[in-house]
Backbone and ligand atoms as CSV (ligand in chain L), in Angstrom:
chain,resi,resn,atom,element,x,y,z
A,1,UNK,N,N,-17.108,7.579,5.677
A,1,UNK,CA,C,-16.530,8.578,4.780
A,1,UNK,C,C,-15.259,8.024,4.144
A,2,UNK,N,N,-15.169,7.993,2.716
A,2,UNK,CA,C,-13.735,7.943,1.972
A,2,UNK,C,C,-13.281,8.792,2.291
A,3,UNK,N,N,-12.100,8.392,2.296
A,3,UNK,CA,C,-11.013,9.078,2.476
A,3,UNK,C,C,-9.869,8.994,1.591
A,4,UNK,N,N,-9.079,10.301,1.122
A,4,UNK,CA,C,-8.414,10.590,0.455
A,4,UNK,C,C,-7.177,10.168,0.809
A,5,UNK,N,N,-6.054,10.102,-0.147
A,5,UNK,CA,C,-4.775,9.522,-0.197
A,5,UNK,C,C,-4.002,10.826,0.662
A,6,UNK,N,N,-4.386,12.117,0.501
A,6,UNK,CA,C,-3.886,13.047,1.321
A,6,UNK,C,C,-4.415,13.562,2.383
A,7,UNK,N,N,-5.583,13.006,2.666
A,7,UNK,CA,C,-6.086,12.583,4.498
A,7,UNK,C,C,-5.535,11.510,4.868
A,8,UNK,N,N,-5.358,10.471,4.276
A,8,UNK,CA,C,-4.720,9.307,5.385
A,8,UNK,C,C,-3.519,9.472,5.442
A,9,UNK,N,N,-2.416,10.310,4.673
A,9,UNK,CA,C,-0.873,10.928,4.570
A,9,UNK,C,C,-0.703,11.906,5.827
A,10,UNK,N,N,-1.845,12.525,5.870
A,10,UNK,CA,C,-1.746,13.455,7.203
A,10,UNK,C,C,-1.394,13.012,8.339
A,11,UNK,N,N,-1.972,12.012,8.353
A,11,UNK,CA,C,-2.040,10.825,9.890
A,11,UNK,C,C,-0.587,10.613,9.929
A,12,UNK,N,N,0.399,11.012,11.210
A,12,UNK,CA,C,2.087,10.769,11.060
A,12,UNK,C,C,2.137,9.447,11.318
A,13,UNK,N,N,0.764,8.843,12.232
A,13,UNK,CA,C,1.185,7.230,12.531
A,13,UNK,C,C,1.451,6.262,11.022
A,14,UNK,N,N,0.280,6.880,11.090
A,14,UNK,CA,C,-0.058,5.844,9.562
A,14,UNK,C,C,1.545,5.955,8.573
A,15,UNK,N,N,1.823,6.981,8.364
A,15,UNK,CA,C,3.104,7.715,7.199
A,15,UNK,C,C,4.366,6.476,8.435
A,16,UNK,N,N,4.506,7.443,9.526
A,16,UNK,CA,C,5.093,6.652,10.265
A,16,UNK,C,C,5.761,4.669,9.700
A,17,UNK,N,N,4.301,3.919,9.894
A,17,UNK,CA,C,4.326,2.521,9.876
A,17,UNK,C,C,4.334,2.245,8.441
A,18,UNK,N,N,3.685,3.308,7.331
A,18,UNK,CA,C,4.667,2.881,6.159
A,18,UNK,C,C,6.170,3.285,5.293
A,19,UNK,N,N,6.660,3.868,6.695
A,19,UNK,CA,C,8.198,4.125,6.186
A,19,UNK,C,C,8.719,3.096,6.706
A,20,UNK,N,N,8.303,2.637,8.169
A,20,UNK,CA,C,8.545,1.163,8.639
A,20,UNK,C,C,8.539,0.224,7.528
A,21,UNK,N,N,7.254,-0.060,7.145
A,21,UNK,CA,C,7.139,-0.879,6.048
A,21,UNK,C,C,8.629,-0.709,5.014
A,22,UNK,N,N,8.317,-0.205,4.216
A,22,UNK,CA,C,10.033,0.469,3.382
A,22,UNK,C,C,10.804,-0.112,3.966
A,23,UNK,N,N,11.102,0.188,4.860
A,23,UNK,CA,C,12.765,0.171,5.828
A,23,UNK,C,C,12.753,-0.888,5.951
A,24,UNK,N,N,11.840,-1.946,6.288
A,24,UNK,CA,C,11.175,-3.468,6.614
A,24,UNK,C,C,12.224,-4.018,5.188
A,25,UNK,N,N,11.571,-3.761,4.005
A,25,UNK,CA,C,11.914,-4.395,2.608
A,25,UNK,C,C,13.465,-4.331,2.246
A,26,UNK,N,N,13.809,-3.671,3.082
A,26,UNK,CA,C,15.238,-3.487,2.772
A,26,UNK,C,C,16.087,-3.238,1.200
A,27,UNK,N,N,15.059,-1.688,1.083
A,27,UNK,CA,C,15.730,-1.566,-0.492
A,27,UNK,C,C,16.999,-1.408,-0.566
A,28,UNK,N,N,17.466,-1.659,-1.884
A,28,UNK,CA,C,18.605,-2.115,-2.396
A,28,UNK,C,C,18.426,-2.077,-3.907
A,29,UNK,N,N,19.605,-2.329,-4.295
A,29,UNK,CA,C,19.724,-2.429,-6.191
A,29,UNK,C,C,19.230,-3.880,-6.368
A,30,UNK,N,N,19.008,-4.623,-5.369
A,30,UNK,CA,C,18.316,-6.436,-5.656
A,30,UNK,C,C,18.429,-6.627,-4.428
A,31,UNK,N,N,17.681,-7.944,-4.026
A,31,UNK,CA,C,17.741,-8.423,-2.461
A,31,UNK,C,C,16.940,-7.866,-1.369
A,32,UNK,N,N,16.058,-6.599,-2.066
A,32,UNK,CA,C,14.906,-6.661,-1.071
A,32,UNK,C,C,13.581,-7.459,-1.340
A,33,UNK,N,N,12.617,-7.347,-0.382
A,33,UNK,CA,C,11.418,-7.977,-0.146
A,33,UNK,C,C,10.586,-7.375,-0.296
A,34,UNK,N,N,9.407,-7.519,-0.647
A,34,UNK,CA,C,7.838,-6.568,-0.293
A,34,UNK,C,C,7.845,-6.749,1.192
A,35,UNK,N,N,7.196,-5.713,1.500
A,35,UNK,CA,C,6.285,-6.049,2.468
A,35,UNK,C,C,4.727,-4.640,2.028
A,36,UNK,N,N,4.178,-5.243,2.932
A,36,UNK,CA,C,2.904,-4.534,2.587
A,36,UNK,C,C,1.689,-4.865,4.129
A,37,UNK,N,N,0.354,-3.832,3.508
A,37,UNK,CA,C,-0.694,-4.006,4.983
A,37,UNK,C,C,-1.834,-3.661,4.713
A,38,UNK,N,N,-2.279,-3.275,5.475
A,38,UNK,CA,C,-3.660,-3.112,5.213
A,38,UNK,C,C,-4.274,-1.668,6.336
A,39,UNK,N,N,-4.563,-0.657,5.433
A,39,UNK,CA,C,-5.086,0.901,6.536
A,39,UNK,C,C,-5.913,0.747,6.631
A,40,UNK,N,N,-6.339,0.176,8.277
A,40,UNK,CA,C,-8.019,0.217,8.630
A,40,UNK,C,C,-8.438,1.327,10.115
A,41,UNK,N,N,-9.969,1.362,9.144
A,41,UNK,CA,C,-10.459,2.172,10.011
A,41,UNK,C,C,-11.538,2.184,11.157
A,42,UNK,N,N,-11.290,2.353,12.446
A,42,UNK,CA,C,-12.395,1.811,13.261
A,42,UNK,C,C,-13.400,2.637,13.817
A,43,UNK,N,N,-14.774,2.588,14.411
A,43,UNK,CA,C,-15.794,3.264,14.293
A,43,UNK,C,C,-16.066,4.178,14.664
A,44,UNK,N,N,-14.824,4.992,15.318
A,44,UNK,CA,C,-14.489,5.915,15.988
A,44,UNK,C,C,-13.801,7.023,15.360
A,45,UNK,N,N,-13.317,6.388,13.815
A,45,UNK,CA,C,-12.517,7.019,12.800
A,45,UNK,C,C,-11.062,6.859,13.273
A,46,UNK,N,N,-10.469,6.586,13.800
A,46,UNK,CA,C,-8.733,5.851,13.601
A,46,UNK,C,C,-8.334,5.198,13.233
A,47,UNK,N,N,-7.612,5.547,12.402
A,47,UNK,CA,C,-6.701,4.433,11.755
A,47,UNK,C,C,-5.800,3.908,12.351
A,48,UNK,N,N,-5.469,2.558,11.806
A,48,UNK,CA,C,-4.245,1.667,12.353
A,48,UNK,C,C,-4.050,0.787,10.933
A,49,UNK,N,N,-2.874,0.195,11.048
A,49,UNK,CA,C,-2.033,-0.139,10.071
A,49,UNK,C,C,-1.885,-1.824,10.324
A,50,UNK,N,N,-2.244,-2.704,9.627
A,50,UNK,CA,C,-2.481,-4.213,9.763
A,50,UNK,C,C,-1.504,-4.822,8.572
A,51,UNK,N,N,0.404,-5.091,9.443
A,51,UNK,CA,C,1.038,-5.832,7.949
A,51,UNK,C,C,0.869,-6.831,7.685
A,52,UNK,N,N,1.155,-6.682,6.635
A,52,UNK,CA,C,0.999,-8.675,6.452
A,52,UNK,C,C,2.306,-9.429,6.179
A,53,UNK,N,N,2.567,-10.679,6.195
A,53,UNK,CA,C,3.568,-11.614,6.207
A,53,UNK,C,C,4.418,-11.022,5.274
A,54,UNK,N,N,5.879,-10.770,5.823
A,54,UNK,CA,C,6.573,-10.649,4.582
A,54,UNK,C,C,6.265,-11.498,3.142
A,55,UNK,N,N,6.820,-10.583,2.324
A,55,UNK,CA,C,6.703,-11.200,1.040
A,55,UNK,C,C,8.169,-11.499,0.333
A,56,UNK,N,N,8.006,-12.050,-0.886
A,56,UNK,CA,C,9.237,-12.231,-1.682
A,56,UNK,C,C,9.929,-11.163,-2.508
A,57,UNK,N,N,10.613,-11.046,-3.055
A,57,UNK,CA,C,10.902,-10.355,-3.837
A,57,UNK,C,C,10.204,-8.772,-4.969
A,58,UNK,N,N,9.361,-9.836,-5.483
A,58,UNK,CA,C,8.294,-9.122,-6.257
A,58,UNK,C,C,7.233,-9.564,-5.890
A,59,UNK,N,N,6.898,-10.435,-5.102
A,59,UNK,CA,C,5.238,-10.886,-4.464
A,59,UNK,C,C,5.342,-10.869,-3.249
A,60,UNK,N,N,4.053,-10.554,-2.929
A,60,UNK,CA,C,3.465,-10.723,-1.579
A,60,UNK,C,C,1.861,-11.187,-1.868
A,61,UNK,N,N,1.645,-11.660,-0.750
A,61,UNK,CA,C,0.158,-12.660,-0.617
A,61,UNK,C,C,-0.795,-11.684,0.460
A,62,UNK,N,N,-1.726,-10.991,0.437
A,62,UNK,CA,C,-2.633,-10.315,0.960
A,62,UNK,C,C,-3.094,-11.943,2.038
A,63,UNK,N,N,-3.557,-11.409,2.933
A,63,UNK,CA,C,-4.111,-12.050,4.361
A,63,UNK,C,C,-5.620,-12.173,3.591
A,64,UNK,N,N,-6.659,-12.897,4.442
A,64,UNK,CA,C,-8.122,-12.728,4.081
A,64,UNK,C,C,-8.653,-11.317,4.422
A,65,UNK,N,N,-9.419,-10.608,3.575
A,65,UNK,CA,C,-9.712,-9.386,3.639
A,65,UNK,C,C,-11.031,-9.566,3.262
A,66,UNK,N,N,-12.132,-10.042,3.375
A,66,UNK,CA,C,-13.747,-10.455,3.365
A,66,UNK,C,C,-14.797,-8.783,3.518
A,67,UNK,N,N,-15.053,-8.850,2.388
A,67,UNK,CA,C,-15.653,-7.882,2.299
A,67,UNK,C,C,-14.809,-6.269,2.900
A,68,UNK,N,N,-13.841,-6.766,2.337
A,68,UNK,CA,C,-13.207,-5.392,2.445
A,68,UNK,C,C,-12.989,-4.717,4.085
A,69,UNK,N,N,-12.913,-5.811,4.780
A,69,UNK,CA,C,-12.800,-5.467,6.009
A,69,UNK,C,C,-11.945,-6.606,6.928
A,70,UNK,N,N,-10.861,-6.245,7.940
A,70,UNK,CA,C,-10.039,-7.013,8.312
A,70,UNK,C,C,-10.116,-7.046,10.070
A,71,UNK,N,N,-10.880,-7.777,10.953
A,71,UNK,CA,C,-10.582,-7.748,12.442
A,71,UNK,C,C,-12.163,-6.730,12.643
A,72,UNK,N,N,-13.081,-6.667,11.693
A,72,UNK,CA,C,-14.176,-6.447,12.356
A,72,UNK,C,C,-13.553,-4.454,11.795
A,73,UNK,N,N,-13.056,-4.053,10.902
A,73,UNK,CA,C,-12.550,-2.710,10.679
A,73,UNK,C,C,-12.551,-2.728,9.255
A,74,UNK,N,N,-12.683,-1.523,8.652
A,74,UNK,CA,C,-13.288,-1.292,6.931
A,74,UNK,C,C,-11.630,-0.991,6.948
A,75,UNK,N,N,-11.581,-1.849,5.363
A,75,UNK,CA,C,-10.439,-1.860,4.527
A,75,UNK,C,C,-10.391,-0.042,4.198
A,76,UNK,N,N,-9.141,1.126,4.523
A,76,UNK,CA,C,-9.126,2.378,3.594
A,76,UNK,C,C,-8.258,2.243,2.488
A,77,UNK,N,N,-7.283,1.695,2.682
A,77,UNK,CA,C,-6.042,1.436,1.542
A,77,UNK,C,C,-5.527,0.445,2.048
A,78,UNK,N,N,-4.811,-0.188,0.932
A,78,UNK,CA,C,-3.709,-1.169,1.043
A,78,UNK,C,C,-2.315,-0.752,0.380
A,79,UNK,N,N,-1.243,-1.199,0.983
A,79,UNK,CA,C,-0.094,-0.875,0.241
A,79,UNK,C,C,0.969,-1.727,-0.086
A,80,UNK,N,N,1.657,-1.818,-0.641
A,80,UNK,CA,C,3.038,-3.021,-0.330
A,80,UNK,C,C,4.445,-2.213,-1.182
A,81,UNK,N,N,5.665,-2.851,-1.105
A,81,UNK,CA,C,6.652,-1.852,-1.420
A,81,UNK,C,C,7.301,-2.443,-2.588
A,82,UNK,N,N,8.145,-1.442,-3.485
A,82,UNK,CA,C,8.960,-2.186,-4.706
A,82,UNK,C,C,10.218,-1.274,-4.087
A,83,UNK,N,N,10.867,-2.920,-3.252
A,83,UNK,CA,C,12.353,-2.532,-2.838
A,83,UNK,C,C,13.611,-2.312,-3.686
A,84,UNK,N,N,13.230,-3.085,-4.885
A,84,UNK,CA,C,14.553,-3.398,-5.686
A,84,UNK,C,C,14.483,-2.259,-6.418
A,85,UNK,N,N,15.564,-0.932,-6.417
A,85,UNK,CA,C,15.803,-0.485,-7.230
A,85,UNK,C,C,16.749,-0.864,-8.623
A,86,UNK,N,N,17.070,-2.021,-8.551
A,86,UNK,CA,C,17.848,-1.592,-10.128
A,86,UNK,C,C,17.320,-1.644,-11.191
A,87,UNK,N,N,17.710,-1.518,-11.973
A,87,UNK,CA,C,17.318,-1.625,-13.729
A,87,UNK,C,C,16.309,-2.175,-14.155
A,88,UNK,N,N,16.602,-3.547,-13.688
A,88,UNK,CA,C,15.910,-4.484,-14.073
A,88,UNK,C,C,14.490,-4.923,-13.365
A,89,UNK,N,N,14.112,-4.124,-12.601
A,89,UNK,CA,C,12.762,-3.953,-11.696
A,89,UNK,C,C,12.587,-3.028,-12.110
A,90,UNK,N,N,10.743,-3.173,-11.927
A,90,UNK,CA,C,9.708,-2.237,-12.561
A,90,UNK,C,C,9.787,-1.520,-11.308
A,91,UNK,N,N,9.610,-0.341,-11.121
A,91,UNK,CA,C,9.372,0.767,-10.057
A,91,UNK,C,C,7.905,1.415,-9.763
A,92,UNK,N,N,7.505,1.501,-10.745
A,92,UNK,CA,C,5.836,1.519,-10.812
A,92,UNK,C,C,5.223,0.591,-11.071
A,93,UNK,N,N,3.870,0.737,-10.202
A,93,UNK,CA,C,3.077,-1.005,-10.381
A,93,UNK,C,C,3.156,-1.858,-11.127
A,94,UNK,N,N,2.748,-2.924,-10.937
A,94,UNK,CA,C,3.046,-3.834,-12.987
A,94,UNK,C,C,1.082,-3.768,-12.754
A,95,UNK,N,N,1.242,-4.731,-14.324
A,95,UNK,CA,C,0.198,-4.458,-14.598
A,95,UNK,C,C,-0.144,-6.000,-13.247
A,96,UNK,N,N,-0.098,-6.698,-13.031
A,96,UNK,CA,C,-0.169,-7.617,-12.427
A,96,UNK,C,C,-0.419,-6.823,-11.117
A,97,UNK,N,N,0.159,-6.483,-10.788
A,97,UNK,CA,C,-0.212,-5.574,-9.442
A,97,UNK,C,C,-1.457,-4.712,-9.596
A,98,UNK,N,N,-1.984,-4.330,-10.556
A,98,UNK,CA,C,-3.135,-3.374,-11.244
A,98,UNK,C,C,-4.123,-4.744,-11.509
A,99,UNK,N,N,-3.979,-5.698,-11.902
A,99,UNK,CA,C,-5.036,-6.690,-12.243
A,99,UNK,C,C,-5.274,-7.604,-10.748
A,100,UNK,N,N,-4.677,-7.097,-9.759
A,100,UNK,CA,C,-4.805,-8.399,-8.443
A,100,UNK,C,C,-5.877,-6.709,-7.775
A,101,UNK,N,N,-5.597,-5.568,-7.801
A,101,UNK,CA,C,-6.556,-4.595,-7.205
A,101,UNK,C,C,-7.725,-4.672,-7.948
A,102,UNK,N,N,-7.736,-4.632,-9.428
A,102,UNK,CA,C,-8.965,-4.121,-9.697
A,102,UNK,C,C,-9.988,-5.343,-10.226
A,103,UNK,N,N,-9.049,-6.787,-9.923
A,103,UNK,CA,C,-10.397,-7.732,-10.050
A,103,UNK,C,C,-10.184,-8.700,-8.812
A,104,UNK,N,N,-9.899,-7.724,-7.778
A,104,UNK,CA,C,-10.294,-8.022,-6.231
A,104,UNK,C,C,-11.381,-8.231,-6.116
A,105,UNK,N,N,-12.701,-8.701,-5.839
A,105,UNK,CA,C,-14.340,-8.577,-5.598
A,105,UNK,C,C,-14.353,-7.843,-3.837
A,106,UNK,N,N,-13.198,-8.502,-3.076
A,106,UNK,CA,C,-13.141,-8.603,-1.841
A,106,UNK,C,C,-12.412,-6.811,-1.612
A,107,UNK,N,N,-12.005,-6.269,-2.758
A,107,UNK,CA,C,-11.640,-4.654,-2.558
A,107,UNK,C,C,-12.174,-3.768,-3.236
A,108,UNK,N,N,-13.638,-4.347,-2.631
A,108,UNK,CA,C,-14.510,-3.100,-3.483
A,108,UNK,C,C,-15.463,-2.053,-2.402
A,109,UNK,N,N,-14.992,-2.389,-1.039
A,109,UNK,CA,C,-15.387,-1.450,0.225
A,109,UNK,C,C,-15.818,-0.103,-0.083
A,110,UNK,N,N,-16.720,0.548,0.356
A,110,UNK,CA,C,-17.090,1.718,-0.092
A,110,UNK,C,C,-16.094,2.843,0.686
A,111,UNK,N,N,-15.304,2.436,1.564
A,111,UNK,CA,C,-14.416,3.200,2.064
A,111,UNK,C,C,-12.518,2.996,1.083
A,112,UNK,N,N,-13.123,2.367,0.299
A,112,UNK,CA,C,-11.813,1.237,-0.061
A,112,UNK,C,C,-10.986,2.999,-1.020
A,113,UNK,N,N,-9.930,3.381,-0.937
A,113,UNK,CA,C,-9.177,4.321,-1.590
A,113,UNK,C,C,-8.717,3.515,-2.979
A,114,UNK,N,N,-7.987,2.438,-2.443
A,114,UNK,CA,C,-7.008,1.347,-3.426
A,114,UNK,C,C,-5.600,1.094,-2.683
A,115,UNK,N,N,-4.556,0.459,-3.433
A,115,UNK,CA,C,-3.479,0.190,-3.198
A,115,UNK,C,C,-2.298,1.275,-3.644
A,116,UNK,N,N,-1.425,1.796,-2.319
A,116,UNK,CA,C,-0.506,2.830,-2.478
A,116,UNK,C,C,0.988,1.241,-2.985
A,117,UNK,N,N,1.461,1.765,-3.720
A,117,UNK,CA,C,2.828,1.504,-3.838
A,117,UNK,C,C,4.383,2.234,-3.824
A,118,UNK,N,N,4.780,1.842,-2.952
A,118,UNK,CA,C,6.196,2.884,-2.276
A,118,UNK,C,C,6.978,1.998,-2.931
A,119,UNK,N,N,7.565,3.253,-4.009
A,119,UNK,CA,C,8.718,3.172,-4.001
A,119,UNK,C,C,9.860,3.695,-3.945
A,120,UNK,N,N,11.073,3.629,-4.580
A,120,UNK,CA,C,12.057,4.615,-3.940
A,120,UNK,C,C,12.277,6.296,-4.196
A,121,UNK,N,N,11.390,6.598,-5.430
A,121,UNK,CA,C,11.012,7.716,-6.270
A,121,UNK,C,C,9.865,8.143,-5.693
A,122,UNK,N,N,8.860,7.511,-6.085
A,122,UNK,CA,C,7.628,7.881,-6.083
A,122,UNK,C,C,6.941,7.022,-4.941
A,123,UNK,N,N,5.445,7.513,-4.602
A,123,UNK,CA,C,4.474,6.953,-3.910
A,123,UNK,C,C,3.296,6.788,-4.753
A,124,UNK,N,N,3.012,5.828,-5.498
A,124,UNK,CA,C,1.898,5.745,-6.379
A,124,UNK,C,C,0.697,4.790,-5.690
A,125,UNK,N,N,-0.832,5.298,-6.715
A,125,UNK,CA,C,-2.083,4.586,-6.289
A,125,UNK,C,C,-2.245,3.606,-7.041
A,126,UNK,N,N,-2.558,2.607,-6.854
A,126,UNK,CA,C,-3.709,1.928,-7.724
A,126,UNK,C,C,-5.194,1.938,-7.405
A,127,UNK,N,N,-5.878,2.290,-8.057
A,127,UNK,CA,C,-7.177,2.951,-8.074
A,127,UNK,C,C,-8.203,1.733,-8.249
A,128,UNK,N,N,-9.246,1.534,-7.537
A,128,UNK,CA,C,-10.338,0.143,-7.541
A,128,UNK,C,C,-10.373,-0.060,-9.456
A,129,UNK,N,N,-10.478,0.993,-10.215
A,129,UNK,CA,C,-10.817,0.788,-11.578
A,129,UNK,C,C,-9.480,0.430,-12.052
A,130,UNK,N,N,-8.309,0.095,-11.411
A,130,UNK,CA,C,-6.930,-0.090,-11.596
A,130,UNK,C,C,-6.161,1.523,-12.546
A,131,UNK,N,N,-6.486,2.349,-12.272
A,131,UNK,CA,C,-6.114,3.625,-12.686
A,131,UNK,C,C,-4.854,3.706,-12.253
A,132,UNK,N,N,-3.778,4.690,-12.115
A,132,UNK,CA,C,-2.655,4.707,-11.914
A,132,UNK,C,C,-2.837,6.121,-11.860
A,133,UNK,N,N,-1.859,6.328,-10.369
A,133,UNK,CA,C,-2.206,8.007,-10.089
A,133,UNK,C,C,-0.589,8.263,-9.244
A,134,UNK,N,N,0.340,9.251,-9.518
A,134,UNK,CA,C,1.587,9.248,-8.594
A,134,UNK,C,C,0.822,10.393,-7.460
A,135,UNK,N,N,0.805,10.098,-6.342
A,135,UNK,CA,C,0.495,10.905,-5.152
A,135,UNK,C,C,1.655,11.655,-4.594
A,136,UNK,N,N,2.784,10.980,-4.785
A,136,UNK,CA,C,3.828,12.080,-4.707
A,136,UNK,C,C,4.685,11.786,-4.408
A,137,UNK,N,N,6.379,12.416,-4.604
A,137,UNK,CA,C,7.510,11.778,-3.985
A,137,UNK,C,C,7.670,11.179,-2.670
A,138,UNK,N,N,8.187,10.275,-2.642
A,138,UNK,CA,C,8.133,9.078,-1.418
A,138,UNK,C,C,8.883,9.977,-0.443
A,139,UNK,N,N,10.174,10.537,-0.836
A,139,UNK,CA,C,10.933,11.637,-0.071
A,139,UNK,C,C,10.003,12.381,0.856
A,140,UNK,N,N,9.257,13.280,-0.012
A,140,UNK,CA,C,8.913,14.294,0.452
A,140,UNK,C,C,7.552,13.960,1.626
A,141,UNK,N,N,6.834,12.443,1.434
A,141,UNK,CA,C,5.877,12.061,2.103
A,141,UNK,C,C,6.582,11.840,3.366
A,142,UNK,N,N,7.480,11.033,3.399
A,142,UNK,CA,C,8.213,10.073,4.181
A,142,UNK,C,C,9.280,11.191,5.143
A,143,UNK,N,N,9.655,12.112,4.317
A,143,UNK,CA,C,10.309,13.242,5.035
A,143,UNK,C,C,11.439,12.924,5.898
A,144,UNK,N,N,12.569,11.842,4.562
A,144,UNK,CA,C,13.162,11.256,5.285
A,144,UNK,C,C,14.820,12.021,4.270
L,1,ZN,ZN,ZN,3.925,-4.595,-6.846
């Protein structure tokens, strides 16, 4: 079963390990990092949260994800963070971030949601067709 961006939000672990994530990147007006992971689901239906290697600035490098599945568990979402608030950083996806989801071959899982991006405003999707959807203030998810 897919699952929705506001079924896997329900889950406090999951919300939990991506405020971790956030807090990980160490936003700032410049000088934070991505980080990002991978929400998988196992056959039992639980989720768990798989990060991957910090990243740089504005990049991060996804782990092998083979057929949309990571450790023997179906890919549900992926996410990674845009720490840098100032000016001069994009806050919503780039298109580059929209062209690495939607000509993924390897993120086309039938459980696959897409890629959430946290940032300091908002919590946005990127959608397998690379669509762009805001799911909702990061605040109010994060409930921080
Ligand atoms: Zn990005």
């Amino acid at each position: 079963m897919k699952l929705s961006a506001f079924e896997i939000l329900q889950n406090s672990k999951v919300v939990a390990k991506l405020k971790q994530a956030w807090l990980d990147s160490e936003p700032n007006v410049s000088g934070g990092h991505e980080e990002g992971g991978f929400i998988v689901i196992d056959d039992l239906g639980f989720l768990s949260v798989v990060r991957w290697e910090k990243g740089t600035q504005n990049e991060i490098i996804l782990p092998v994800h083979q057929n949309c599945s990571v450790g023997g568990r179906a890919i549900v979402a992926s996410f990674h963070s845009h720490p840098n608030t100032g000016a001069n950083f994009q806050q919503e996806p780039s298109l580059t971030d929209v062209r690495a989801i939607r000509d993924d071959a390897e993120l086309k899982g039938e459980f696959y949601l897409g890629e959430l991006v946290i940032s300091q405003d908002n919590l946005y999707l990127i959608e397998p067709s690379g669509q762009i959807v805001v799911i909702g203030k990061t605040d109010e998810i994060f409930e921080r």
